[in-house]
C-alpha positions in Angstrom: 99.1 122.6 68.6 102.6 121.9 69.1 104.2 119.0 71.3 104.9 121.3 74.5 101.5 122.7 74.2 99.6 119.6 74.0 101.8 118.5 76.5 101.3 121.5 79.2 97.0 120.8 78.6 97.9 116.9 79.8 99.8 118.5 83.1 97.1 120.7 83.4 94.4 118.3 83.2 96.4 115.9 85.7 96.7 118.5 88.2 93.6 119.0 88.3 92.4 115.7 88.8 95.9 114.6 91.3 95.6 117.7 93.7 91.4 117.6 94.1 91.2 113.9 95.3 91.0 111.7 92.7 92.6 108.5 93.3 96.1 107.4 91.4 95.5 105.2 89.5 92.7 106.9 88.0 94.7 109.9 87.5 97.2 107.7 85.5 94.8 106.7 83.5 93.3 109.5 82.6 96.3 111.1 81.5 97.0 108.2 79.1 93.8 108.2 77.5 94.4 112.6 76.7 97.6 111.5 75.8 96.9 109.5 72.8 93.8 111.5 72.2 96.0 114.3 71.3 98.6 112.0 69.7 100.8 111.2 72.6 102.4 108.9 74.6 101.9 110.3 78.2 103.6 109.2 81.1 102.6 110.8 84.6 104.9 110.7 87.7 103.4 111.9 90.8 105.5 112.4 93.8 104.4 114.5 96.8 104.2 118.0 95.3 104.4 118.1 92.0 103.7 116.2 88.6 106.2 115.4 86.0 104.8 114.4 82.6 107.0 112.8 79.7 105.1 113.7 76.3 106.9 111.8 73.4 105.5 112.2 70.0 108.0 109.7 67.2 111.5 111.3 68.0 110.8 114.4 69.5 110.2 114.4 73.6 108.7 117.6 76.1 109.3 117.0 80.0 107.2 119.2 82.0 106.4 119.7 85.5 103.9 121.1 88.0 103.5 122.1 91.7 101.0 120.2 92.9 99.7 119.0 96.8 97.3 116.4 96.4 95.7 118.2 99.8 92.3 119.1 98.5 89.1 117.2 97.8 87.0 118.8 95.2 85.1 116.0 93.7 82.9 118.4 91.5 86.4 119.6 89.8 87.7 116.1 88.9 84.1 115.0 87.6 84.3 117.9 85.8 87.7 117.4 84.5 87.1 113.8 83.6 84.5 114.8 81.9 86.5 117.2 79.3 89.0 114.2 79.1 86.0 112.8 77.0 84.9 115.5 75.1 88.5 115.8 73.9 88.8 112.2 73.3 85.3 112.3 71.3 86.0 115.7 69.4 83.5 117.4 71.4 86.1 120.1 72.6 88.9 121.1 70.3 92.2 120.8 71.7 92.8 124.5 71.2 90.3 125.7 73.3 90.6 123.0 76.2 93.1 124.7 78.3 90.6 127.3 79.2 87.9 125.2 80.0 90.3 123.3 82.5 92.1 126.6 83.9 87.8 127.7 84.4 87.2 124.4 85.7 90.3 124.5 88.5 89.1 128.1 89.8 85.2 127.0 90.3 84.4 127.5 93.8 83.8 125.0 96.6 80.4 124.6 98.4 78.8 128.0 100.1 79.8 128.1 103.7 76.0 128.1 104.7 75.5 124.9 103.3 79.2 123.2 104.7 78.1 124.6 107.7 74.6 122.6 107.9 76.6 119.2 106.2 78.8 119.5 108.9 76.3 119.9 111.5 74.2 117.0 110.3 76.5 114.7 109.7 77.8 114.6 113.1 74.6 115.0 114.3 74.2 111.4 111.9 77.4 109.6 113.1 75.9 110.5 116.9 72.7 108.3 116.2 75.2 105.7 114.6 77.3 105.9 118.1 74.1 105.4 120.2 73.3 109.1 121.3 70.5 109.0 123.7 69.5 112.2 124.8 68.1 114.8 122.4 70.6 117.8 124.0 73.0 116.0 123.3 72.6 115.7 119.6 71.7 119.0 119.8 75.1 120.1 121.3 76.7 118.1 118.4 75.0 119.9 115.2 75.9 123.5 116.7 79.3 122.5 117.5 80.0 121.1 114.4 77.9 123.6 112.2 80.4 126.5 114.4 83.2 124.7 113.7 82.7 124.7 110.2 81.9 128.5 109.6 85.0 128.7 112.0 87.2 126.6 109.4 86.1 128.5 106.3 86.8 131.7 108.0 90.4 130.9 109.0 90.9 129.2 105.2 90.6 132.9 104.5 93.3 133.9 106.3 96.0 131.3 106.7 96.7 128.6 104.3 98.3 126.6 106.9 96.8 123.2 106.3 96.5 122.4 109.8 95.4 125.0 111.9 91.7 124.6 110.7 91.1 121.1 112.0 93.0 122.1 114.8 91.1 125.1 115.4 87.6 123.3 115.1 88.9 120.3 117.3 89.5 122.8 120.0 86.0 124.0 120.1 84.2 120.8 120.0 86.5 119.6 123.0 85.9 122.7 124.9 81.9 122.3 124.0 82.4 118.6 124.8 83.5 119.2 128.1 81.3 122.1 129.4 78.6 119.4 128.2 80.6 117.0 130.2 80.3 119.8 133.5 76.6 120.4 133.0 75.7 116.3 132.8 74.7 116.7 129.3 77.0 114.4 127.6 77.6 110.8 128.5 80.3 108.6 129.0 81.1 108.3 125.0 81.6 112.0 125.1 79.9 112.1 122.1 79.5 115.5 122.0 83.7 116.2 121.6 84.4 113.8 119.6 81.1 113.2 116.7 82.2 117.2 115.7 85.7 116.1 115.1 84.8 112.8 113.0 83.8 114.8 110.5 87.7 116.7 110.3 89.2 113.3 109.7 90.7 113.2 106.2 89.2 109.9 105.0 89.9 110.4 101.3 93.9 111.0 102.1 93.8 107.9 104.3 92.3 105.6 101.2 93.9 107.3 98.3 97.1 106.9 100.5 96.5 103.0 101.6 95.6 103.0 98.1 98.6 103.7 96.7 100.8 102.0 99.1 98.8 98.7 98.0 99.7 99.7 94.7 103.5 99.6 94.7 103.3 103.5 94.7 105.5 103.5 98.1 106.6 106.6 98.2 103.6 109.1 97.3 101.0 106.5 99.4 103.5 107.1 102.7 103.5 110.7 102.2 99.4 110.7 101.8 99.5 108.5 104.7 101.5 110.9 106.7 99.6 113.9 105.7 96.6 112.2 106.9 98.2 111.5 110.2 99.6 115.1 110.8 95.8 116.0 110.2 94.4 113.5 112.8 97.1 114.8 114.8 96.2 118.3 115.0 92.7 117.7 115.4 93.7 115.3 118.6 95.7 117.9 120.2 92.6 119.8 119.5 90.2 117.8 120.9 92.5 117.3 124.1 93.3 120.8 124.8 89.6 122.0 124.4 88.9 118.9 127.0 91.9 119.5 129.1 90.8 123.2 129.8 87.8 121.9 132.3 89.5 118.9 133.3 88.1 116.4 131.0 89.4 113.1 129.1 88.5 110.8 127.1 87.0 107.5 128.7 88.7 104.0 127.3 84.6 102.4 127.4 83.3 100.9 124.3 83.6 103.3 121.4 79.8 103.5 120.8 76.2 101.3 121.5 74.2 99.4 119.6 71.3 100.9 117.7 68.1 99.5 115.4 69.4 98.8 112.0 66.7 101.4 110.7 68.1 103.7 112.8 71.9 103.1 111.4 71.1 103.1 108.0 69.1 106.6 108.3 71.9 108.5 109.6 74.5 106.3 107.3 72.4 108.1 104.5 72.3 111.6 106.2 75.8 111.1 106.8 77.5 110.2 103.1 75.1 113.0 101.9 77.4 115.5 104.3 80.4 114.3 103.3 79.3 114.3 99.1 79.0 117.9 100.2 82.5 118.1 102.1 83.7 116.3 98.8 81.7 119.1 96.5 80.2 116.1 94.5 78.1 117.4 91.9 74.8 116.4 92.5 73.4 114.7 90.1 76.2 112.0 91.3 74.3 111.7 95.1 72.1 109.3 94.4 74.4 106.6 94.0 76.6 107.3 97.2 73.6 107.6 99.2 72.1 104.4 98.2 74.9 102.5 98.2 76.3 103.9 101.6 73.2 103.2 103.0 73.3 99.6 102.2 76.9 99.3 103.0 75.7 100.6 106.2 73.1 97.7 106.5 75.8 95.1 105.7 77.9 96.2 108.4 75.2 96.3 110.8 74.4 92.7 110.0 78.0 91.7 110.3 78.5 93.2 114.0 75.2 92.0 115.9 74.1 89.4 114.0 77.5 86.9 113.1 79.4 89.0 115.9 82.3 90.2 114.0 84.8 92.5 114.7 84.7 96.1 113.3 87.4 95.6 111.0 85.7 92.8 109.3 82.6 94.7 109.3 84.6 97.7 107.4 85.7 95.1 104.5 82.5 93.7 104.2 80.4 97.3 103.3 83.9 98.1 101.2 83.7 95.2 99.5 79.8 95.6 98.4 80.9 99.2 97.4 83.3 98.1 95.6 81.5 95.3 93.3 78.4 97.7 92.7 80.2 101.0 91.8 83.1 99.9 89.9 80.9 99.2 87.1 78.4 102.2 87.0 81.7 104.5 87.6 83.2 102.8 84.3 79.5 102.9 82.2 78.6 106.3 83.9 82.1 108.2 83.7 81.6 109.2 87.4 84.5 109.3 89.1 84.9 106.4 91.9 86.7 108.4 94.4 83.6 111.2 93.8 81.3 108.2 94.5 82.7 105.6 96.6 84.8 107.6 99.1 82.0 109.3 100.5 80.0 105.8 100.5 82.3 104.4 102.8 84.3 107.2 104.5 82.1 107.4 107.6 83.6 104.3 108.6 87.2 105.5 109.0 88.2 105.1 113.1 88.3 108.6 113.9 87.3 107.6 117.3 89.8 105.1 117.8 92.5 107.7 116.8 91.5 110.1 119.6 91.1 107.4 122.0 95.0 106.3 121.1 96.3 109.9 121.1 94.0 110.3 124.6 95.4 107.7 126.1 99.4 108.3 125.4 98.4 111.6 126.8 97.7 110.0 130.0 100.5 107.7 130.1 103.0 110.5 129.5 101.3 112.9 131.9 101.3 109.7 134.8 103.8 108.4 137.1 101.9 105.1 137.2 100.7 103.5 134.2 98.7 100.6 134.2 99.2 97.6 131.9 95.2 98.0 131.2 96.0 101.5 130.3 98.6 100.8 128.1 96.9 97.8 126.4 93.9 99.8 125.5 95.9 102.6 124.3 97.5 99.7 121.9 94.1 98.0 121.2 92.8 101.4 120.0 95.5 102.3 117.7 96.2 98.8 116.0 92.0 98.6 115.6 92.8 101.9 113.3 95.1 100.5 111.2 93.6 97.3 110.8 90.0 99.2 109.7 91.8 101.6 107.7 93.9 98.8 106.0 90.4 96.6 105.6 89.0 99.5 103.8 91.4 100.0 101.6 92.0 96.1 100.4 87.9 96.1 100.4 87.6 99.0 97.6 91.0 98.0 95.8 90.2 94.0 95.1 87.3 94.1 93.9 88.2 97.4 91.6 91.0 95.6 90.0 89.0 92.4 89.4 86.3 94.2 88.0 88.1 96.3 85.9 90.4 93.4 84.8 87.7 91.2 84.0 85.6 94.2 82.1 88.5 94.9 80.5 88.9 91.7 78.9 85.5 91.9 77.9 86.2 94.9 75.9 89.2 93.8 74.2 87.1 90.6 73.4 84.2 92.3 71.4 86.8 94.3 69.6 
C-alpha cells in the first residue's frame, strides 16, 4: 500500500471511532497504535467537524482530512472498529483488505426501533422508581410516553437530519402527556411523568466526552461537545415546557425526587444502564459488565446520600470513581471500549432534572413581573448543582483512568 493509502485507512478508522462516541483520548490512541502498525507515524487532530491526520513515513509526508460530527453514539461500531485496530496490528486482517471491513463496519445499522422503543420505555420507567414513583399509573404513563417518543424520534430521523428537532419533538409529547396526567390527578408533585421520558433524551456521552476533553487541555473540541450537549438539553427543555405550557402546567421547584429502599435503587439502576447499552448499541456480549458495575455504582451512591448525608454531587464522584478503578483495567485486558462500558454505567446519573428545573424556572422569571429572591435562588441552585455533578463525573472517570493507565503502563514497560 502506498503512504496516502495507508494513510486514508487510519482517517477512516478514526472517523469511525471520533464521530460514534468514543472518547478522545482513546481515539488518539488508537490511531497511533494503526499508525505504526502500518509503518506510520500518525498524528490525529480533531476539531469540531472534521479530522486531520498527518501520516509521515522517513521523508515523505500525506495530510488528509475528513468531515466528521462527533454527534452519534454507536458503541457497537467503535467496539467493532477497535477491534480491527487489532487484527491489523496482530496480522489477522491484511492491510489491503481493511478498508472494506471498516467502510462495512461504519454502515451497520443501529438497534431495531421495536427494541429502542421498549429501552426507552423501561428505562424511564427505571429512573421513575429511582425518583420515588408511587403510584402504579404513573409509571405506567412514563413507559408509554417514553416508548411513543421513541418510535416518534426514529420516525422523524427518517425524515430530517436536523439534530435537534427529535429531542425536541419527544420532549413535547412527554410534557403534553405530563401535564394531561397533571389534569387528571395522576401525576404528583415531581411531575414525574414529563420529565422521567425526557431523561432519557439527555446526551450524557457528549456531556462526558466533552468535560472530558476540556479536563484534558483539549479546550476547544471539549467546549464545542459541551455546547452541543447544551443546545440538546435545550431543545428538549423548550420541549418539555411547551408540551406543559399547553394545559397550564410548570414545573414545581420541590425536591428533585424521594428516597427509596436501596434494593429498589439498584434494580432499576440495572434496568436502567441496560436501556441506555441499548441507546449506545453496545454489543452484547459487553452488558454484563455495565450492568453489574452500574448497579453497584448505584449502591454506592445510595450509601453516600442517606447513610453519611452527602450531597448529590459527591454521591456522583463516588459511583464514578468505583467505575472508574474497576473498568479501566478489564477495558485495557478485554479490548472493550470504556466509553461502550462505562458511559452507560454511570450516565443515568447526569442532572437532567436539574436542567429542566433551571430552564423552568428562567421561564418563569422572564414571563413574571415579580420575581422572588427564593425564585431566583433555586433557579441558580438548580443550575450550578448541574454543573457541579456533571463536572464530579467527569473528574470521577478521568482520575482514576489516568492513574490506572499510568501505573499499568509502567508495569508494561517494566516486564519488557
Amino acid at each position: 500500500m502506498t503512504l496516502e493509502e495507508r494513510a486514508d485507512l487510519i482517517l477512516a478508522f478514526a472517523r469511525v471511532l471520533y464521530v460514534n462516541g468514543q472518547a478522545t483520548e482513546q481515539t488518539v490512541n488508537a490511531v497511533d497504535r494503526l499508525g505504526r502498525a502500518l509503518g506510520l507515524q500518525a498524528t490525529m487532530m480533531p476539531r469540531w467537524g472534521e479530522i486531520k491526520l498527518v501520516a509521515k513515513e522517513k521523508d515523505d509526508t500525506s495530510v488528509v482530512q475528513v468531515v466528521a460530527e462527533p454527534a452519534g453514539v454507536e458503541m457497537d461500531r467503535v467496539a467493532s472498529a477497535m477491534r480491527g485496530i487489532e487484527d491489523i496490528a496482530a496480522g489477522r486482517l491484511p492491510p489491503a483488505t481493511a478498508m472494506k471491513t471498516i467502510v462495512e463496519i461504519s454502515r451497520s445499522p443501529p438497534s431495531p426501533t421495536w427494541l429502542f422503543a421498549l429501552a426507552a420505555a423501561g428505562g424511564a420507567a427505571a429512573l421513575a422508581v429511582i425518583f420515588g414513583v408511587q403510584h402504579l399509573p404513573a409509571a405506567i404513563l412514563i413507559f408509554a410516553s417514553a416508548g411513543a417518543g421513541a418510535v416518534l424520534r426514529r420516525a422523524l430521523g427518517q425524515v430530517s437530519g436536523n439534530l435537534f428537532l427529535q429531542p425536541f419533538c419527544a420532549a413535547a409529547l412527554a410534557g403534553l402527556v405530563g401535564a394531561l396526567a397533571v389534569r387528571y390527578d395522576l401525576s404528583s408533585s415531581l411531575r414525574l411523568v414529563a420529565v422521567c421520558p425526557c431523561m432519557v433524551l439527555v446526551p450524557g456521552p457528549h456531556f462526558l466526552n466533552g468535560a472530558l476533553d476540556v479536563i484534558s487541555g483539549r479546550l476547544v473540541l471539549g467546549s464545542a461537545r459541551l455546547i452541543y450537549a447544551g443546545l440538546i438539553v435545550l431543545a428538549i427543555s423548550v420541549g418539555l415546557l411547551l408540551g406543559l405550557a399547553l394545559l397550564g402546567v410548570s414545573l414545581p421547584t420541590d425536591p428533585a425526587g424521594r428516597s427509596v429502599p436501596l434494593w429498589e435503587d439498584v434494580i432499576a439502576a440495572g434496568v436502567t444502564v441496560a436501556a441506555y447499552s441499548v441507546f449506545f448499541s453496545t454489543p452484547p456480549h459487553m452488558l454484563a459488565w455495565p450492568i453489574g458495575v452500574g448497579m453497584l455504582a448505584h449502591a454506592l451512591r445510595w450509601a453516600a446520600l442517606t447513610q453519611f448525608g452527602f450531597g448529590v454531587a459527591i454521591g456522583a464522584l463516588v459511583a464514578c470513581l468505583a467505575v472508574a478503578l474497576i473498568l479501566t483495567p478489564i477495558s485495557r485486558r478485554t479490548h472493550m471500549p470504556f466509553a461502550a462500558i462505562g458511559f452507560a454505567s454511570v450516565v443515568s446519573m447526569m442532572p437532567g432534572v436539574y436542567l429542566f428545573r433551571m430552564a423552568s424556572g428562567f421561564l418563569q422569571i422572564a414571563s413574571s413581573s415579580q420575581t422572588t429572591l427564593e425564585q431566583l435562588s433555586a433557579t441558580f441552585a438548580d443550575g450550578l448543582t448541574a454543573a457541579i455533578i456533571i463536572l464530579a463525573m467527569s473528574l470521577g472517570l478521568i482520575i482514576p483512568r489516568m492513574m490506572v493507565d499510568y501505573f499499568l503502563d509502567r508495569a508494561g514497560a517494566v516486564e519488557s
